[in-house]
C-alpha positions in Angstrom: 77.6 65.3 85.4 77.0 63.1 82.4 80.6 62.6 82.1 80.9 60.9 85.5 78.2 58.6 84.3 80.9 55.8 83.4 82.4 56.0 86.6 82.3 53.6 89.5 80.3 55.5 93.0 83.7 55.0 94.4 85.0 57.4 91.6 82.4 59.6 91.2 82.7 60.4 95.1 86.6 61.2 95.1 85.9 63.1 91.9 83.4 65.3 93.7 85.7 66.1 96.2 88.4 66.5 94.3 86.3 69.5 92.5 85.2 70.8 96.1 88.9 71.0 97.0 89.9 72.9 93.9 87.6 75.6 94.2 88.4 76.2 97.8 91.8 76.0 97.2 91.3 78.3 94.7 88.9 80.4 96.7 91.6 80.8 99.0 94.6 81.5 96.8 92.3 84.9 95.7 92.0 86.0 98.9 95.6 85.6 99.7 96.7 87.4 96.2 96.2 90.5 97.0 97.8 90.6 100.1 101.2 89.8 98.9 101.1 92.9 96.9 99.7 95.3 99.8 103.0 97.1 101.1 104.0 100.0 99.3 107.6 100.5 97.8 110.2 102.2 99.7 112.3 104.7 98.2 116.2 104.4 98.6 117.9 108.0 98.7 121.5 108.3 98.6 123.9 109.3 101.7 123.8 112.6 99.6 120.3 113.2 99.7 119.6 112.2 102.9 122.4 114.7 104.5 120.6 117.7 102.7 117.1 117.1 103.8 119.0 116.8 107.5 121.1 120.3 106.6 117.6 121.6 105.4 115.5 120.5 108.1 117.8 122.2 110.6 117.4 125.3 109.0 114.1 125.5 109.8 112.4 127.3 113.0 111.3 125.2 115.4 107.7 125.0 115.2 107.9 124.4 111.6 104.7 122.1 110.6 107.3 120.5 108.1 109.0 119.1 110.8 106.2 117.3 112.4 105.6 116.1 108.4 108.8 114.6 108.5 108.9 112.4 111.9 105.0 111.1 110.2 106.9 110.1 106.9 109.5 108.5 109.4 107.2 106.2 111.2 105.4 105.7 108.0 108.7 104.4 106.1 109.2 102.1 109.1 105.9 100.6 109.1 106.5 99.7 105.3 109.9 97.8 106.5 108.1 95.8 108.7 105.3 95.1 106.1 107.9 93.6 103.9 109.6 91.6 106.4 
């Protein structure tokens, strides 16, 4: 601290906290980074798209696993809209 050596105890105190503020201000802007980042894309399809997987999934039998796939992506693509919002 040799370069606070000049400085009144006044000074040397605010500048001491000062640093302590910036590094837990800091400290708590890394947490926070990644979180802004954490919900995952969601991909648009087109009114085209959409109706063929709908034409497609009704042509499958009724206990098709594919179908359970399906209502799991659903619930997974709304939990990403709410991440967002």
């Amino acid at each position: 601290m040799r370069m606070l050596k000049g400085l009144s105890r006044y000074s040397r105190r605010n500048y001491r906290r000062l640093l302590i503020v910036l590094m837990i201000s800091s400290f708590l802007t890394a947490c926070n980074a990644g979180s802004f980042s954490s919900c995952p894309v969601i991909v648009e399809y087109s009114n085209q798209t959409e109706a063929q997987v709908d034409h497609d999934l009704a042509l499958l039998p009724p206990n098709s696993p594919v179908k359970d796939f399906m209502k799991d992506y659903s619930v997974l693509r709304n939990e990403a809209r709410a991440c967002l919002q």
